[in-house]
N, C-alpha and C positions, 0 to 999 in steps of 0.2 A: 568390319572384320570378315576373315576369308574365313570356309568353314573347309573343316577337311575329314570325311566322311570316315568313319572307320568301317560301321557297320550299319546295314539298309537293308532290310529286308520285311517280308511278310509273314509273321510267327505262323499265323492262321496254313499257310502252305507248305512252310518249313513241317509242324508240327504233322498234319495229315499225312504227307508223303511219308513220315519215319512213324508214326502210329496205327495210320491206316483205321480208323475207328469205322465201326459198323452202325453203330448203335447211336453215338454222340455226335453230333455235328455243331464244328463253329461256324453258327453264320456268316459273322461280317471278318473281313481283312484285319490282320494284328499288325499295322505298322508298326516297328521298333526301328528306334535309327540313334546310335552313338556316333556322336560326333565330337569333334574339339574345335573352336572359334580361335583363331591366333591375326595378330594382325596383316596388314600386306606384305610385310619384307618375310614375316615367319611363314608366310604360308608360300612363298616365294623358293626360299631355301627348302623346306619340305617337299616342293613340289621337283625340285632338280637334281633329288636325291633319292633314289627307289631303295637304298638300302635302308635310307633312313626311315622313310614311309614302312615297312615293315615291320622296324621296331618299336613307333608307335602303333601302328594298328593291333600288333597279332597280339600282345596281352589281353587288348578289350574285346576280340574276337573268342580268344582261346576263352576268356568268362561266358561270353554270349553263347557258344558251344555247348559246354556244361550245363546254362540255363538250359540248352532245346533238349538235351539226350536228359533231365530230370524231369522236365515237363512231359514229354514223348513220353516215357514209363508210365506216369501217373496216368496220363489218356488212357494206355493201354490196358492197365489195373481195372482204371475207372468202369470205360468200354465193358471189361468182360465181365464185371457186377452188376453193371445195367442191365447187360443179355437175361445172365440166371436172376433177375430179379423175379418176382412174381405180380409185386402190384405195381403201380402209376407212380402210388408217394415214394415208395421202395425208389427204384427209377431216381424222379427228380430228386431224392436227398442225395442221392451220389453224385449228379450232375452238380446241387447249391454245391457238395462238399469240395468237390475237384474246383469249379470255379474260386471258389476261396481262396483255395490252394494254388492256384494257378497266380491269382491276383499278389497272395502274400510273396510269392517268388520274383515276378517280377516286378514289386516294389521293393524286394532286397536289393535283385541285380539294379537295379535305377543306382540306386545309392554303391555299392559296387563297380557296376561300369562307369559310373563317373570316377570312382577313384583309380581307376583300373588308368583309365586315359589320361589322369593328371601323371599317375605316378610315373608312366612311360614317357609323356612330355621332360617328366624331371630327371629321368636317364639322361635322356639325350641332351638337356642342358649342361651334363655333368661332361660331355664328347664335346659338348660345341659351346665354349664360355657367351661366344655373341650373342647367342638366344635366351641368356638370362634378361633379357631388357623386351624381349616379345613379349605382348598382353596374354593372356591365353584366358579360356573357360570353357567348360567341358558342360555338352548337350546332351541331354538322353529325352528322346521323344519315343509317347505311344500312344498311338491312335485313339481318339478318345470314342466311349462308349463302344472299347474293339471285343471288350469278353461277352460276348453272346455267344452262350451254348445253348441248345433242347438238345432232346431226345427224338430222334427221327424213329416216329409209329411205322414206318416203311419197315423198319428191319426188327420191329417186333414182332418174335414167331405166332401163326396163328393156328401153329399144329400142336402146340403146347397145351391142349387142353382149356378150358372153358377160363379158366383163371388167366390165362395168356392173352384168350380173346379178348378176354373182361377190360384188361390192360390198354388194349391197343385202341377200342374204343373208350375208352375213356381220354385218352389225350384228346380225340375232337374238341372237351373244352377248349383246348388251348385256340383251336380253330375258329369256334364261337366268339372267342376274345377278339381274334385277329377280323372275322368280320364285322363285328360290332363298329369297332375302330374303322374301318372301310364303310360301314353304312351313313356314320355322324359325318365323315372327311365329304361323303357324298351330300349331304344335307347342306355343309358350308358350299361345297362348288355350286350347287343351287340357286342359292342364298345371293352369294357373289356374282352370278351370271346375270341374276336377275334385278342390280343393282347397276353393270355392267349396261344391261340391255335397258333399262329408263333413263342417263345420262344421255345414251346416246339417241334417246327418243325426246330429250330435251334437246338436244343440241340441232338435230332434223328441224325442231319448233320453231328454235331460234332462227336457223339460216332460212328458213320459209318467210318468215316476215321481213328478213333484211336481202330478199335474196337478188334484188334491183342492185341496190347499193353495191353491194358486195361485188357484184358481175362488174361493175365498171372498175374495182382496185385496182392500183398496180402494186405489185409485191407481194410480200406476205401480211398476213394479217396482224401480225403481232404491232406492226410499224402503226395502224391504224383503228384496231379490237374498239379499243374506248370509246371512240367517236362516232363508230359506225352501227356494233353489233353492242356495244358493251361489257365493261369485267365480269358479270355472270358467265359472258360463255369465255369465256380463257380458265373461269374457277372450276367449271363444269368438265371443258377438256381435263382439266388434271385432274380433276375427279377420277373422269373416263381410265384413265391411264394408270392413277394409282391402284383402281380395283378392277381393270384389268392385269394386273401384275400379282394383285394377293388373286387371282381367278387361274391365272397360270399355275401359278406354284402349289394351290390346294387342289387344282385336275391332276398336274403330276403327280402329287402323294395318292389321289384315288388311283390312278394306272398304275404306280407303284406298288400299292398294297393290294389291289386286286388282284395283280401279277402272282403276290406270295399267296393271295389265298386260293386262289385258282389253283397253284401247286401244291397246298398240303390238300386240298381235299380230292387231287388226284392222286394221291398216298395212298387218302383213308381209301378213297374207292377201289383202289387195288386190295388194300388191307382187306376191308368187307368182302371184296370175292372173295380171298383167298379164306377168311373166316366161314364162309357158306359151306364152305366144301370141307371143314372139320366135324370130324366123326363124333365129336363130341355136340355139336352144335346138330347138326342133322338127327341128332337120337331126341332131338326135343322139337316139338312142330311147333310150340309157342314163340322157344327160341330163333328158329331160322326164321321166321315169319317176323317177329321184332329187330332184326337184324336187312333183311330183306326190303321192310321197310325203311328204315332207316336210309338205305343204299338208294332208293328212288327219292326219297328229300334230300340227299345231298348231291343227285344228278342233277335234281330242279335248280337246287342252289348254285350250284355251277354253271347253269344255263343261263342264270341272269345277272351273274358275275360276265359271263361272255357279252349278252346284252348291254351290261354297263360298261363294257371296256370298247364297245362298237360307238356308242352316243359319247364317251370321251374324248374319241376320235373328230367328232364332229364341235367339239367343244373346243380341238386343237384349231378349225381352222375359222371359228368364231372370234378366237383369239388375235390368230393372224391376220384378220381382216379388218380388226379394231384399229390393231397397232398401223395398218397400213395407212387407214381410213385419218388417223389422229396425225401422224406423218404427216398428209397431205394437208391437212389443215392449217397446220403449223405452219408448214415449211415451202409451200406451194402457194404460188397466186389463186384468190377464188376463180379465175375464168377458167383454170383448169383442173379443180379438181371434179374426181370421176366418182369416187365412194358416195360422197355424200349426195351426191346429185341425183346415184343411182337409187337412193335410199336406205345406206348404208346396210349394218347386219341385224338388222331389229326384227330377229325369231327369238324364243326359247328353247335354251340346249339343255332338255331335263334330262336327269339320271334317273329312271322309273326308283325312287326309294321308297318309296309305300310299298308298290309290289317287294320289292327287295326284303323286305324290312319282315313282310308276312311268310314268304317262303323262307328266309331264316330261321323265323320261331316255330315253324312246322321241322325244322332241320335238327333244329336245338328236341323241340319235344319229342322226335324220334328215337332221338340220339338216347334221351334220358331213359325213354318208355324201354331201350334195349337195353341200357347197365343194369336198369330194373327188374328186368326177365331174366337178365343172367344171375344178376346175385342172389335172387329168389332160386333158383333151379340149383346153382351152387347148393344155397342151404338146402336143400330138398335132397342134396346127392350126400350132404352130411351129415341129414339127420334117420337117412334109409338106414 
């Protein structure tokens, strides 16, 4: 069946450009897409007729419209509750509430814009008797896992008084979260390299004791493995190849997630300066000293987040060498291949995660040691 798009777009872009939110940011892309599936001759006739394409489209459009200018307000509501909020949980209850609200809408319009698109289909069957005999069925896609909201610590004020401050460091949890998640992802690419890297130091073993035989083949190995070298090393290349593959895709999520955390805790670190320099913070030496602190553990922490995203570089091209080296084996006569002969890539590409792992909990204890100083100082300014 032929699909004929009504509506395609990215809610996440639509929404920001007409909310402009300060405070709330959607992570990831809101694909939304209504469509209607009609068979070939009806999507044929649809397609040669632009008056008609607009009488289907613009009712499930004109819904989708309304969905973005009720959602847009609610951001905008949302957004400026956030700002004068005063605490953390204050904050995220308005972000769970709006996402809720965001979700229960657009699982109205879902059920909505599908009827939206049937009912406009049934117009035009009413103008064109033929098209009573086309299939039809009506699509509404949304990106899945697309409502991701936080609260971006960047645009909480840290001239608002010690309670504002209190705030802004306190989302770092959420940062702690995010690197924990990056330190475990880094423990598997470890794990996996180093699984990666003894296959192929069996595989070296094996072609060393066959490596007579071998040199005289003609063709590829596969025509002769059994006889020569044996099915261990054909089970061991797939070995090789299957956890080079789960090796790839777990360094990517560590580049990936380093990537995000690398970026919130260049937030917080702007945050913390701009925290240093509140008059309310400064009238307390305990204060700007736990704060201060804090600001040099999460420069280290970003220092070996840099380091770890350097050795995953070297990780990429550990990768590319496997896949080359395994390539050749396969698919190349032994008189010519060059990897294995050379001695293929049998180092280890570590992620330092112990150092990582300790600079963290000095990150996290700083971090703690300053909400601590502040809400103590708070009570101290409430009970003068």
């Amino acid at each position: 069946m032929a699909t004929i798009v009504l509506v395609d777009h990215d809610l996440k872009q639509v929404l920001t450009a007409k909310a402009k939110p300060s405070a709330i940011k959607l992570e990831k892309k809101i694909p939304i897409k209504i469509a209607l599936q009609v068979d070939g001759k009806g999507n044929e006739a649809v397609d040669k007729d632009p008056l008609l394409q607009a009488k289907i489209t613009k009712p499930a459009t004109k819904s989708y419209q309304t969905l973005v200018i009720t959602l847009a307000s609610d951001l905008m509501d949302a957004d400026k509750r956030v700002q004068k909020a005063k605490t953390a949980a204050e904050r995220q209850k308005i972000v769970d509430i709006f996402t809720k609200t965001m979700q229960a809408k657009i699982a109205k319009h879902k059920t909505l814009g599908e009827q939206k698109a049937i009912a406009a289909w049934g117009k035009v069957k009413k103008e064109k008797r033929e098209y009573l005999n086309y299939k039809l069925k009506a699509v509404y896609e949304l990106g899945s896992d697309a409502l991701s909201l936080t609260v971006d610590i960047a645009s909480i004020p840290a001239s608002g008084g010690l309670s504002a401050v209190l705030a802004g460091i306190k989302a770092f949890r959420t940062i702690m979260k995010m690197s924990l998640k990056l330190y475990q992802m880094s423990l598997s690419a470890n794990k996996m390299q180093k699984k990666v890297k003894k296959h192929l130091e069996t595989l070296k073993k094996q072609y060393n004791g066959d490596k007579k035989e071998l040199s005289g083949l003609k063709g590829t190995l596969k025509a002769a493995a059994n006889k020569i070298i044996g099915a261990k090393f054909i089970t061991t290349i797939d070995s090789v190849k299957s956890e080079n593959d789960q090796y790839e895709k777990t360094l990517l999520g560590v580049k990936v997630n380093s990537h995000k955390v690398a970026k919130e805790l260049n937030k917080l670190l702007k945050f913390l300066d701009t925290a240093s320099k509140n008059k309310d913070v400064k009238s307390s030496k305990k204060t700007l000293n736990s704060i201060e602190k804090m600001n040099d553990s999460v420069r280290k922490l970003l220092d070996r987040i840099i380091t770890m995203q350097e050795t995953a570089e070297k990780g990429d091209k550990f990768i590319a060498d496997t896949k080359i080296a395994i390539n050749e084996i396969e698919n190349i006569e032994p008189s010519k291949w060059k990897y294995i002969k050379k001695g293929l890539v049998l180092v280890d590409i570590m992620l330092e995660v112990d150092d990582y792992s300790s600079v963290q909990k000095v990150a996290e204890q700083m971090g703690e040691a300053a909400i601590d100083q502040i809400e103590s100082e708070l009570k101290d300014r409430m009970a003068a």
